[in-house]
C-alpha positions, 0 to 999 in steps of 0.5 A, a space after each residue: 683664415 681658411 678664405 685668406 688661405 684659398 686667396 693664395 691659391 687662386 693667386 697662385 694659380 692666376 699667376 701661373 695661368 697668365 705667365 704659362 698662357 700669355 702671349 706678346 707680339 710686336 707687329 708692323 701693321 697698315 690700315 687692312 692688316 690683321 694679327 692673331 692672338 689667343 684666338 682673336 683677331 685685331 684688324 688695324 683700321 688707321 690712326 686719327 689725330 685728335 687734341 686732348 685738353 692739353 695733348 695732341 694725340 693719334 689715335 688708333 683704331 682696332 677692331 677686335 674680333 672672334 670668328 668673324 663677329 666684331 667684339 669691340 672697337 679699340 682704341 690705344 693712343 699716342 700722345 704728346 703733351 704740349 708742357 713736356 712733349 714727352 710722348 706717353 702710350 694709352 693702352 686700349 684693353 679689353 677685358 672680361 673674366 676670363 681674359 685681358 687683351 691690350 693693344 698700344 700703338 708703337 711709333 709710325 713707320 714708312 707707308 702709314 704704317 705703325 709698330 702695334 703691340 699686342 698682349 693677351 693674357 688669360 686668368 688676369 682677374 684670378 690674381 684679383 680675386 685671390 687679393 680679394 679673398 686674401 684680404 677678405 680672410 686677414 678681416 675675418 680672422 682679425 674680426 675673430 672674436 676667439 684670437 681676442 679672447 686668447 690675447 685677454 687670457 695672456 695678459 691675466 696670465 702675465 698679470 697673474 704672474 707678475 703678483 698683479 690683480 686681474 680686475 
């Protein structure tokens, strides 16, 4: 009960980390362009038509960096599936312990341009982690051999009571 207990409050505290130190920008971006966020920087690089197995979609390229050294490349996607046409967002996210940055390509504007949005949100993981924990904790007071014993005794008590045998 006690990990059940201290899951909540990783949650708690993921939850609150991440809405207190998050951030979002929508930002018009050409090819060369760069925005800041968190302390990292993504250069937009251009957009790349591609055909899916059963979409087209223009694809982003992103370069995200931290003091000048390239961390990644991403991403994001727009796609238009050729059953519905209904456009659809692939998110680039790049991820690690201690924080997630997402990138999602908007629409295309004048000039090559495109509306890009940027999320950064620190202490993601630390609302997994305390899922994790939380359940972990329900599984062992569940697998608590205690809690079956106390439940045995309350049957023989009602038993007992009720002028039944207890065998």
């Amino acid at each position: 009960m006690h990990l059940a207990h201290l899951g909540i409050a990783v949650f708690v505290a993921g939850v609150t980390l991440v809405m207190g130190y998050e951030t979002e920008q929508d930002v018009r971006m050409t090819p060369g362009s760069t925005v800041s966020t968190g302390g990292y920087d993504l250069k937009f690089l251009g957009v790349n038509k591609a055909q899916g197995p059963n979409y087209i979609a223009e694809i982003g390229d992103i370069e995200l960096s931290r003091d000048g050294q390239i961390l990644r490349l991403l991403h994001p996607e727009k796609r238009s599936y050729i059953s519905s046409e209904m456009p659809m967002t692939e998110a680039a996210i790049d991820a690690n312990g201690l924080r997630h940055v997402y990138v999602a390509l908007g629409e295309p504007l004048a000039d090559g341009a495109w509306s890009v949005r940027v999320y950064y949100k620190p202490f993601v993981d630390w609302i997994w982690i305390g899922c994790i924990l939380m359940a972990l904790g329900g599984l062992l007071a569940i697998s608590d051999r205690r809690y079956r014993l106390k439940k045995r005794r309350e049957r023989k008590a009602v038993l007992v009571a009720a002028g039944g045998t207890t065998a």
